[in-house]
N, C-alpha and C positions, 0 to 999 in steps of 0.2 A: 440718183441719190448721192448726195456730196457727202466726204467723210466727216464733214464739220458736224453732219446732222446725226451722223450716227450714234446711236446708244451703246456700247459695247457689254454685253453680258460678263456679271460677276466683277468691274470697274467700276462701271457707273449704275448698274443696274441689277440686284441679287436676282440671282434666279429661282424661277419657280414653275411648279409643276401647270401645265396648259400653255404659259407664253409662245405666242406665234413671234421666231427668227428667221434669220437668214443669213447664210454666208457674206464675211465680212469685204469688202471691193478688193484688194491684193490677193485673195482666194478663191478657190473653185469655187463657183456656185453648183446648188442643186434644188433650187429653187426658196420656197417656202416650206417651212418645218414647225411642229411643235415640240415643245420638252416634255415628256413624259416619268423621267426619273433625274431626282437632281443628288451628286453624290458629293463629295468631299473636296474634290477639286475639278471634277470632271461633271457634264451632264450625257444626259442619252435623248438622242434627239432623233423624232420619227417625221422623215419626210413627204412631204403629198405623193411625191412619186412611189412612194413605199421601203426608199433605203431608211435603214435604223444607223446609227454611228452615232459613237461615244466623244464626247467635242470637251477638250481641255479651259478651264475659265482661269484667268488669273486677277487680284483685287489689287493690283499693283498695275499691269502692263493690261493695253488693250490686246482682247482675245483675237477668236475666230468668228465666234458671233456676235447679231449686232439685231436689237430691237425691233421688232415691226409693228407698231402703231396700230391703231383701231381703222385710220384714215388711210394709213398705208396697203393693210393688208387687201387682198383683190376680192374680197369677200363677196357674195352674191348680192346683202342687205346692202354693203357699202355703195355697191356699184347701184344698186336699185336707187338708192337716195342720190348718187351724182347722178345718174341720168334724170330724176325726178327734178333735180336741182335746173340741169343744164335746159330742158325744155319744160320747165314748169309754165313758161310763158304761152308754151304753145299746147296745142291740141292733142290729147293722147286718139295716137291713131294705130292703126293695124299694126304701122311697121314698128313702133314703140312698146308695142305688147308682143311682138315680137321678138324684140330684144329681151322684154322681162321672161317670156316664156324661153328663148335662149339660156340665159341667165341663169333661170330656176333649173335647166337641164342640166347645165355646169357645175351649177351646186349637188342637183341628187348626183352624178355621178360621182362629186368628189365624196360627197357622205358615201354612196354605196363603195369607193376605194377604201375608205377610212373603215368602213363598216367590215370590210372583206381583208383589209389588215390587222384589224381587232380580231377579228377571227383567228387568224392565220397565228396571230400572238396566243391568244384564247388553246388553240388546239395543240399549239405549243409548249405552253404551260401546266396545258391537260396531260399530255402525253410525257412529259417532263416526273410531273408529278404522282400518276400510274406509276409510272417507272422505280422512281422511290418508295411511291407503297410499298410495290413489289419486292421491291430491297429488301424493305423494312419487314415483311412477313417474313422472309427468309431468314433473314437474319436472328427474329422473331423465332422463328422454327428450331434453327440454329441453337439459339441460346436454350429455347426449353429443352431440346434435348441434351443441353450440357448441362439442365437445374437439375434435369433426370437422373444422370450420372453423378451428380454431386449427391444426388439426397441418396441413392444405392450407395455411395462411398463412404455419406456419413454415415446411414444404418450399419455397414459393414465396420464402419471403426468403432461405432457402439458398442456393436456385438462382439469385436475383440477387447474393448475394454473389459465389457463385463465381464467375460470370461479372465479378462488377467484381473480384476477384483477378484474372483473367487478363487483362483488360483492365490494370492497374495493374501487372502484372506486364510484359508487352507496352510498356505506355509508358515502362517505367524503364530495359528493352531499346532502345527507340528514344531515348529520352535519353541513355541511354551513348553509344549509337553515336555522336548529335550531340555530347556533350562530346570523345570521342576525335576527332570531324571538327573541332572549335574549335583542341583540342589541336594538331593536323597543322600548322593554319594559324595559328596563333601561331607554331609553330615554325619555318612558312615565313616568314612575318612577322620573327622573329627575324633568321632567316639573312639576308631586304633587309636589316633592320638593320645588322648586320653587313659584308655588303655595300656598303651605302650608306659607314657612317663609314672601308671600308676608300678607297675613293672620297675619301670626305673629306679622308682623308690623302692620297692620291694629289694632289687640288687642291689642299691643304695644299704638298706638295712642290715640284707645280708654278707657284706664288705664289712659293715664298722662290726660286724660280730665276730667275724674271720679274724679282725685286727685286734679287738678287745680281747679272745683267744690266743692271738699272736702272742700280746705283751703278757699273758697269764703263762703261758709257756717259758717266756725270757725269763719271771721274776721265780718259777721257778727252777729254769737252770740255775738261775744267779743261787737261790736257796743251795740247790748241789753244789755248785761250788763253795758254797761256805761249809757245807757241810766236810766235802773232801780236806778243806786246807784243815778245819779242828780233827779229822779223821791222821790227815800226813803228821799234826802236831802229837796227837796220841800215838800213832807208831813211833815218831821220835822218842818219847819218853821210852815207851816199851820196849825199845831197842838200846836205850842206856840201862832199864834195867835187866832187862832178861840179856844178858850176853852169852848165857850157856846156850840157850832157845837161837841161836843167831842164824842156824839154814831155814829156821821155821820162821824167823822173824825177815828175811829175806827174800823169801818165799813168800809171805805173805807182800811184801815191800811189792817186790814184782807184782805181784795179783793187785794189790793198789793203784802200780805205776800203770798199769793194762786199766783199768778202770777206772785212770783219771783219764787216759787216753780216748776211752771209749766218751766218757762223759765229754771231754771238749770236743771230741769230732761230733757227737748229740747235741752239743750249744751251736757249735757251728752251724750244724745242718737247722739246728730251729731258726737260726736268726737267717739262714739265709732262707730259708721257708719262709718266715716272717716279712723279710726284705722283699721276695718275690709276692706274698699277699696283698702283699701293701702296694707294691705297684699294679698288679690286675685289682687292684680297689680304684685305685687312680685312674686306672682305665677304663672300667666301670661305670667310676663318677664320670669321667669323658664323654663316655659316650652316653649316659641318661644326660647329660647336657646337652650332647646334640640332637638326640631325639627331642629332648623338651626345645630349641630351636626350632628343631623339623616342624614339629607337630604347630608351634605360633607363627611359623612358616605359612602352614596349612590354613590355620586358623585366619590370618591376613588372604589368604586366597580366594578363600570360603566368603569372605567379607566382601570382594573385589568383586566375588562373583552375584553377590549378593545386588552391591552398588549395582554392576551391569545391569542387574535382570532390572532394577529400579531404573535404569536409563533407557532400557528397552521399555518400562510398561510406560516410560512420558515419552517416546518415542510411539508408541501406539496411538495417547492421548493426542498429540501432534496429528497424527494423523486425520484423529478422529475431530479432530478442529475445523482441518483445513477440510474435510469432506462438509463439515458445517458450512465454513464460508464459503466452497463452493455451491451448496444448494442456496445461502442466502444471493450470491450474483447468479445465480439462473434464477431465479423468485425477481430481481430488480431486470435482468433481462427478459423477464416474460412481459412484467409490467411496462420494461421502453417497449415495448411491441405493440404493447394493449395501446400506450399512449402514440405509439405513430398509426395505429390502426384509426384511432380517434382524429389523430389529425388527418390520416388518409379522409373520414368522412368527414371531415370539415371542409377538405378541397372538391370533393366531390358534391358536396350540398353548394359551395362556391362555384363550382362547374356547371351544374344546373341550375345555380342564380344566374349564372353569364350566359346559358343557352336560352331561359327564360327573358331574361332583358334583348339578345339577339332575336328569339320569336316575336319581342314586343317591336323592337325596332322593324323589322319585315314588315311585321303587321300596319303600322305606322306608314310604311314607304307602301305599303299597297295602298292604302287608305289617300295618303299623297298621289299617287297614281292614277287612283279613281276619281279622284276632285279634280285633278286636272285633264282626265279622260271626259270628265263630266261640261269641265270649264271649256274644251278645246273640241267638243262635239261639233261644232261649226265649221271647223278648217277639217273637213271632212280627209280630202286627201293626202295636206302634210301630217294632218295629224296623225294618220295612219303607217306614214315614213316615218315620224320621229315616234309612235308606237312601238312599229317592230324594233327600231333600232336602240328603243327602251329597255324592250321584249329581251334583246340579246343579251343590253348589258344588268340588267336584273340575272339575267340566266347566270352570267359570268360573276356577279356577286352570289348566286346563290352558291352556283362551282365552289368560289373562292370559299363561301361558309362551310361549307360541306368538306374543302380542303383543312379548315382551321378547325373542324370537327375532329374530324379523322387527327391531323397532327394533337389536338387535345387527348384522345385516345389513347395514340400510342406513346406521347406521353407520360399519361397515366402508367399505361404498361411497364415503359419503362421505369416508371418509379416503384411499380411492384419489383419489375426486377431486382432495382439497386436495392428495397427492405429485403425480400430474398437474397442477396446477397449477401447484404450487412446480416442477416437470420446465420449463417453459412459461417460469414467469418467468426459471429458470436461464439458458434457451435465450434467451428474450427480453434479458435481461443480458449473454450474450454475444455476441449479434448487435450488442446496442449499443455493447458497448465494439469491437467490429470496424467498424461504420458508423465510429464515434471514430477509430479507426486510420487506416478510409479516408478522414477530414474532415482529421486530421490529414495523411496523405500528401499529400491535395487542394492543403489550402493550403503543404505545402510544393514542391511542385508551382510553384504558384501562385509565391510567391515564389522560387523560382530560376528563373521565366520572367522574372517581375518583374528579376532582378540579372542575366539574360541579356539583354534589355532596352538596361538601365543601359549594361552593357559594348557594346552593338552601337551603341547611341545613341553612347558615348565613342570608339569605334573609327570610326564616322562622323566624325563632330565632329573627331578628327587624321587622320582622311582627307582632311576637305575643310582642316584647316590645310596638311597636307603636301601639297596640289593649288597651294592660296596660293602656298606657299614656292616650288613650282615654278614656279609661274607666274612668282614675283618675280625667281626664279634664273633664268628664261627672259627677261625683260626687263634684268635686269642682264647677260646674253650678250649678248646684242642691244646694249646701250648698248656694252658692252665693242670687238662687232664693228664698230659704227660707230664709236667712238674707234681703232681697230686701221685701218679706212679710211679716216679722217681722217690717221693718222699716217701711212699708205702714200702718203697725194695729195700731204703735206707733203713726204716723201723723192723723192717724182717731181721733186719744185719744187726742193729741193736740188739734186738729180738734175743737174734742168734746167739749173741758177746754175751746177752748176761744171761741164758742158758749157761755158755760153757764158763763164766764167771761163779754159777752156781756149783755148774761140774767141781773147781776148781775149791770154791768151800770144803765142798763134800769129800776132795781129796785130802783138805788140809787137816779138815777134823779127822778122819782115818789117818790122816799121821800124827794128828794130836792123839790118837787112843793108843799108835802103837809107842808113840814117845811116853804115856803115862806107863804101860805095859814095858818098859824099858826103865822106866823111872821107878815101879816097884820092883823090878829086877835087880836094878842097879840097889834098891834099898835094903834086899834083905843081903845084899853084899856090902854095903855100908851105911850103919849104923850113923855114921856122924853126917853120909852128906844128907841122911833123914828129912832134917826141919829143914835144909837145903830142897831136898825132892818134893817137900811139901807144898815149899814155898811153889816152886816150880809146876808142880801140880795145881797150886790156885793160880799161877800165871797163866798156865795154858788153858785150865776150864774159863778164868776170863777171859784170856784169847779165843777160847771156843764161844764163850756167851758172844763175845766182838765178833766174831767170824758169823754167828748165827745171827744177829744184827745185822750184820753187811749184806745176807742171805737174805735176812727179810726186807731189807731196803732196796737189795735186786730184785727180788719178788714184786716189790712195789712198784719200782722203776718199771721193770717187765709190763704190770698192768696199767700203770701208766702209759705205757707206750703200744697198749694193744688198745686203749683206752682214746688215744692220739690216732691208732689207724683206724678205730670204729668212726670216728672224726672226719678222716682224712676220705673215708668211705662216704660220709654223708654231704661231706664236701664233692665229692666224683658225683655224687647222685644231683644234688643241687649245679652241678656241673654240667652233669647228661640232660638236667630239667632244662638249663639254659641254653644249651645245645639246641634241645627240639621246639623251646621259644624260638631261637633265631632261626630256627629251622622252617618254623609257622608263620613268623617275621617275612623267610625269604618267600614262600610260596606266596602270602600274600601278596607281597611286594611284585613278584610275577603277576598272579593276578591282577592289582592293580596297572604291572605295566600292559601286559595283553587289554584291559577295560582302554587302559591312554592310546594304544596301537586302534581299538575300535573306534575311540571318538575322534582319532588321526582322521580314520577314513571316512569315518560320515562326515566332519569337519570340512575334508577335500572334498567330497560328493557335493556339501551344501557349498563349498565356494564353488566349484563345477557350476549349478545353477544355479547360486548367484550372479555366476560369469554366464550364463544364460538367458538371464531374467535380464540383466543387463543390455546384453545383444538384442533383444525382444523391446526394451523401452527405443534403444535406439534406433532399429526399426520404426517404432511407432513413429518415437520422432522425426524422422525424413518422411515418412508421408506425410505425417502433418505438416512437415513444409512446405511437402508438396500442396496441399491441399492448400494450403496456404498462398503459393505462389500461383493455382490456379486461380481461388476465388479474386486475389488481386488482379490479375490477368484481368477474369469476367468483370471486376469493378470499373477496369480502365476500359471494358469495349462496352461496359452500361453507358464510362460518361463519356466514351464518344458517339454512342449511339442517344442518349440524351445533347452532348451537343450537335447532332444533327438535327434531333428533333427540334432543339430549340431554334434554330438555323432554318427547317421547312418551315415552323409557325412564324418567324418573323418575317419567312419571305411571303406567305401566305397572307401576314397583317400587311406586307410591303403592295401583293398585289389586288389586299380588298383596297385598302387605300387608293391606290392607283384605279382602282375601280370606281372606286365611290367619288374621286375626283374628274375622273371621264362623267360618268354621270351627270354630277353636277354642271360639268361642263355642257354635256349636252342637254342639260335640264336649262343651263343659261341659253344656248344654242334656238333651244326650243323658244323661250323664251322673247330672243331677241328676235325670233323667228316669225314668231305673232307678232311681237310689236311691227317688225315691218311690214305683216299681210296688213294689220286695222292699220299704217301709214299709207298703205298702196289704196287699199279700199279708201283711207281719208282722202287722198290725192286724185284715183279715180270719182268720185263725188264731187269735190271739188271739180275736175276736168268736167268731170256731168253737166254740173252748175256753170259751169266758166260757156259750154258748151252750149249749154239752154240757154246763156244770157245771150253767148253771140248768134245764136239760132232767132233768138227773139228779138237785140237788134240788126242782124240781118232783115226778120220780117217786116222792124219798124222802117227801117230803110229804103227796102220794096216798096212798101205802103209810104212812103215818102216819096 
């Protein structure tokens, strides 16, 4: 064979599945081959002798293989037709049917080689494919028991959720309750407030009365002192006229100069009495100012806290939102379920449309089978070889169906898996966005401990200012009651001065009686200074009426000034009142601080677990990554175990193909197999006839 003649595969010739080749002249031979699988660049080519090798084509350069012709190939039919050809002329005789029965031995052998390398591929394939069953159950095995452990893992994170709902549920109960117990006590708080600045005003009132008192005292010192200067201008006069009267007039002078004395150190001490009222009024007013502060302090707190509890109940409604829309996406992920369940049975009514079209197709090939078992009942003997080797490859198509069953199955399977898994991540996904929920509640949680805190630190903090205050308001009582007892020891001393002021009359007037009693002594010893002693005599009984004046006006003074410490007494009392206010102020105020010290520590306790509950979400959250990062795991060994499936089913379609084209092949085989018996039978007939004419002219011959 010249290389001019050759066909080169994949240059001049594509390749295809059945072509009878052959190694190209610069190459090994190995005889005659056919292509059974043609790939990409390369084919695979099974030789008569039985080697298989994968043979490179190029559409550019000539390859390795090269064409073999219908005429060329050494076929049994072929050769049956050249020797029919070569001595068509002549006689078929023994040794000519010898060759065809040659021939035909040459041929079954190479069918029963061909047949017994189908095989060989056949049980190859079979055991190939076992093999990956087997895999595939394992693996199969494998995987249920890790659905098993998924679905016990999400039960168990169910069951910890639920339990942290009702735990979370439980603490937003006991946090109400505490916010309505804050509530109570702001409220109570308020009402001291209230309380207090009503108070306030009350020492408010009793200030401007102290003061109104004050200046009723000053106007009337100022009154004594005007009274004293027309008093010092009467003794002037009385002292230009009475000069004989001059030790008594002097005497009485001093007793005046003493009792202007007394009287200015009395105005003094009122106005600095007064001066000091006026600044504990000042003080007073001070500090009702800052209580009225404190208390709209309080009042803005009371408010804040109010606002909170209003942030906390749309912080619950939040809650109760999102637990809505997570039931509304578990309600649409029940439905994508229903709807892939539906399309599961749509693939599966499609699966048994394609198994029903494949039984119709068998049904079909048997039926083909039978017509030509029917048709080919004459070639008794080939018909019986190209039967069984029918017989095989029917077998090896059903295998193959049977194999493309089974891969439809676990298919199938695995595409439960992958909805179980996507089932898995769904669940896994909404555990997570609920751990989210519970992180989220955690830390708000967390921070309204934190701004419970805040507020209980700030309520300390004007506890212990309004402890201060009291304590200040308790020392400025105290200052107040010793300047109140200072002014009492003062009034005793006045007290005292216009006793002996009085003494001090009562001495004068005894020396006005015995200066009268001297004055009639002196008269009946002289006659002339008579209307003199008379005179004298109505001077001194006016000086005694004056003197008894001045006595009554001490008198006055005096209850005036016991008048001022009955006063000064109600003022101690209103003093000792405000005392045991500031006193019921400070105990409260303790109390209140003790109440701030207790919601310190339940405040600490509930940020404790909050910083628990915390701890607790986060936990959840790493399993659920976990959980997470396994079902991804299982998704990537579903889609390598679905692209294996898909990989066995296509090699599966690769070797029904390859099957059904053997088949056909030996369905042409058979075929061309009978046409050359009815040619051999035409031929023998012929030879028959050719045989009987020259039998007959032979006889004519004879007989000639």
């Amino acid at each position: 064979m010249s290389s001019a003649k050759e066909k080169f595969i994949g240059k001049d010739v594509q390749p295809k599945v059945g072509m009878r080749v052959s190694m190209a002249t610069p190459f090994r031979q190995h005889g005659i081959g056919t292509i059974f699988e043609v790939g990409s660049q390369d084919v695979a080519v099974v030789w008569d002798g039985g080697r298989i090798d994968r043979i490179l084509t190029s559409a550019t350069k000539p390859g390795e293989l090269t064409l073999i012709e219908s005429k060329q190939d050494g076929s049994t039919y072929v050769r049956t037709r050249s020797h029919a050809d070569e001595e068509f002329e002549s006689l078929l005789t023994n040794e000519t049917l010898g060759y065809l029965a040659e021939e035909l031995q040459d041929d079954l052998e190479r069918a029963e080689e061909k047949t017994s390398l189908l095989r060989a591929i056949e049980n190859e394939a079979r055991r190939k494919t076992e093999q990956e069953i087997s895999e595939l159950k394992k693996d199969l095995e494998t995987e249920k028991d890790k659905n098993d452990k998924l679905t016990k893992e999400v039960q168990n994170l169910n069951d910890t959720l639920r339990s942290l709902q009702a735990s979370h549920a439980q603490e937003l109960l006991r946090l109400k309750a505490e916010c309505d117990s804050q509530l109570r006590s702001l409220r109570d708080a308020r009402d001291e407030a209230v309380a207090a600045k009503t108070k306030a005003d009350q020492d408010r009132a009793i200030a401007e009365a102290l003061r109104s008192e004050a200046e009723r005292t000053v106007a009337e010192m100022k009154l004594l002192v005007a009274e004293a200067e027309k008093r010092a201008q009467l003794e002037s006069s009385l002292r230009l006229e009475a000069d004989d009267l001059k030790s008594l007039a002097e005497q009485v002078k001093d007793y005046e100069m003493r009792c202007d004395g007394i009287l200015v150190m009395s105005t003094w001490q009122a106005k600095m009495i007064a001066e000091r009222n006026a600044e504990a009024a000042q003080v007073a007013t001070a500090k009702a100012i800052d209580q009225l502060k404190q208390a709209e302090i309080k009042a803005e707190i009371a408010e804040r806290n109010k606002i909170q509890a209003m942030t906390e109940k749309e912080i619950a409604e939040r809650g109760r939102l999102r637990c809505e829309v997570m039931a509304t996406a578990e309600a649409k992920a029940r439905r994508m379920a229903e709807k892939d369940c539906e399309v599961k049975t749509k693939e599966e009514n499609a699966v048994e449309m394609a198994k029903h079209a494949n039984l119709e197709k068998a049904m079909a090939n048997e039926q083909a089978e039978k017509a030509v078992q029917v048709r080919n009942n004459k070639f008794v003997w080939i018909d019986a070889t190209h039967h069984h080797f029918f017989a095989q490859f029917e077998e090896l198509a059903r295998q193959a169906q049977q194999l493309q069953k089974a891969a439809e199955i676990y298919a199938e399977e695995c595409l439960e898996k992958e909805r179980k898994s996507k089932l898995v991540a769904a669940e896994a996904d909404g555990l997570r966005s609920l751990a989210e929920s519970a992180r989220l509640i955690a830390e708000n949680d967390k921070e309204r401990a934190l701004l419970q805190c805040l507020t209980e630190a700030k309520a300390r903090k004007l506890a212990e200012e309004e402890s201060k205050r009291a304590e200040d308001s308790r020392c400025e009582a105290e200052k107040l009651a010793r300047a109140a007892e200072n002014e009492k020891n003062n009034l005793i001393i006045t007290c005292q001065a216009a006793e002996a002021s009085k003494a001090a009359a009562e001495e004068v007037a005894s020396q006005a009686n015995k200066d009268k009693q001297a004055a009639i002594m002196a008269a009946s010893e002289a006659r002339k200074l008579a209307d003199i002693a008379n005179l004298e005599v109505e001077k001194a009984r006016s000086a005694a009426a004056e003197a008894k004046s001045l006595a009554l006006q001490a008198e006055n003074r005096a209850q005036e000034a016991l008048n001022e410490l009955a006063n000064k007494e109600n003022a101690m009392k209103r003093a000792e009142a405000v005392a045991a206010a500031e006193a019921k102020a400070r105990k409260i105020a303790e109390e209140n601080a003790q109440q701030a010290a207790e919601l310190s520590k339940a405040a600490k306790q509930e940020a404790e677990n909050a910083n628990e509950r915390a701890r607790e979400s986060e936990r959840a959250k790493q399993q659920e990554i976990d959980l997470r990062q396994k079902a991804e795991a299982q998704k990537t060994e579903f889609a390598m175990i679905s692209e294996n499936a898909r990989a066995a089913q296509k090699a599966a379609e690769l070797e029904r193909s390859l099957a059904d084209e053997r088949a056909m092949k030996a369905q042409q085989e058979a075929q061309d197999a009978k046409i050359a018996k009815m040619e051999a039978e035409a031929l023998t007939a012929q030879a028959m006839q050719e045989k009987h004419e020259a039998e007959i002219e032979a006889f004519e011959a004879i007989q000639m």
